[in-house]
N, C-alpha and C positions, 0 to 999 in steps of 0.2 A: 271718820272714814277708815276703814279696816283696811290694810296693805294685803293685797292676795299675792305677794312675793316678799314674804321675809326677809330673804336674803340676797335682794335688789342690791347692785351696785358692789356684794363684798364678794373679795377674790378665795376661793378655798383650793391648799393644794390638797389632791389627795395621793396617800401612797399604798401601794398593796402589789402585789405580784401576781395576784390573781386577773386576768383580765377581765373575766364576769361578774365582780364584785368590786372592778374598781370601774366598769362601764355601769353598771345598775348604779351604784353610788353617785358617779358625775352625772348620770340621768337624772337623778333625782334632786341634786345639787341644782343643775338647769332648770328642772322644771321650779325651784323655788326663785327663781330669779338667778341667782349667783353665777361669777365666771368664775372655772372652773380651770386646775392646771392639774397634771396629772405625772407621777413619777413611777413606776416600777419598782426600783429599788431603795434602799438606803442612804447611798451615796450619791446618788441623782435627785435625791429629796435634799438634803441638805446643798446639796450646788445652788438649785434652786432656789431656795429661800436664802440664801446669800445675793442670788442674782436680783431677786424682785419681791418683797417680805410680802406673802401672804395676810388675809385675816385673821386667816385659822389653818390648821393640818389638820385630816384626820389621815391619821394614821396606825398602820397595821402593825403587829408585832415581831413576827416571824418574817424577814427580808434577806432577800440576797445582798451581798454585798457591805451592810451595814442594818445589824437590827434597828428596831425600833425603839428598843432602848437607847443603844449609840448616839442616834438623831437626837432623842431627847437630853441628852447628855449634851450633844453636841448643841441643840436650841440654846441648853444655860449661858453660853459662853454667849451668844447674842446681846445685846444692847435690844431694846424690848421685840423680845420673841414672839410668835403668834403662841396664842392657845392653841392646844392641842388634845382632840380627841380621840382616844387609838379605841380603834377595833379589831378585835386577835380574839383566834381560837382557841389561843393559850389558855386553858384554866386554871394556872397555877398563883396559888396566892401570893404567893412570894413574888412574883413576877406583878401584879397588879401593886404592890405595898409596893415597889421598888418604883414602876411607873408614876404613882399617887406621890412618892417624897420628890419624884422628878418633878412634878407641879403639874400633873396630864390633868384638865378641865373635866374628862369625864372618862371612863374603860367601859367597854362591852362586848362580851362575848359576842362571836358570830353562831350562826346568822345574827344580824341585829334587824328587828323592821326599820325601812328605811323613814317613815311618816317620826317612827322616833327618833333616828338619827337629826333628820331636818330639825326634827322641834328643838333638838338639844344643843346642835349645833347655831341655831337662832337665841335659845336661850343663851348661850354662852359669851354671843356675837352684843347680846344686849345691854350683858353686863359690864362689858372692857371697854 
């Protein structure tokens, strides 16, 4: 029997500053099943995943308040942190190498299609 919600039952937070790409993204989140929490910034992503551990982040790069590095920086200090996959328009290699030695599960430039984010974020979710 094929699951037509993936990501039934798992909680994702997402963070981005964009509101149109972090509304299409928990749309899309939703429609695979998943509950969805949603941060703005940096430092209201990290409050959060202190207050109530996610299964995953995806998360953006470029943030007010606290990049996206920062959080991932700050995820290590966690006792087991969600996986985390960022989405940023940064195309800077350095910037992807530095997120990759942080432990990010997966980078992708924006736009990313969301059908791949879902699959990736399911894939990710399967593995942990």
């Amino acid at each position: 029997m094929t699951q037509q919600t993936p990501l039934a039952g798992r909680t994702i937070l997402v963070v981005d500053d964009d509101p149109d790409i972090l509304g299409s993204i928990e749309l899309a989140l939703r429609s695979a099943g998943a509950n969805t929490r949603t941060s703005p910034d940096g430092s209201s992503a990290v409050h959060s995943i202190q207050e109530s551990r996610p299964d995953l982040v995806v998360l953006d790069m470029m943030l007010p308040k606290a990049s996206g590095l920062l959080v991932m920086e700050k995820l290590r200090e966690f006792e087991n942190s969600p996986p985390v996959i960022m989405v940023t328009a940064n195309q800077g290699k350095r910037h992807q190498a530095y997120a990759e030695s942080l432990g990010v599960s997966a980078y992708f430039l924006k736009p990313v299609p969301l059908q791949r984010l879902v699959s990736k974020i399911a894939e990710v979710l399967a593995a942990t």
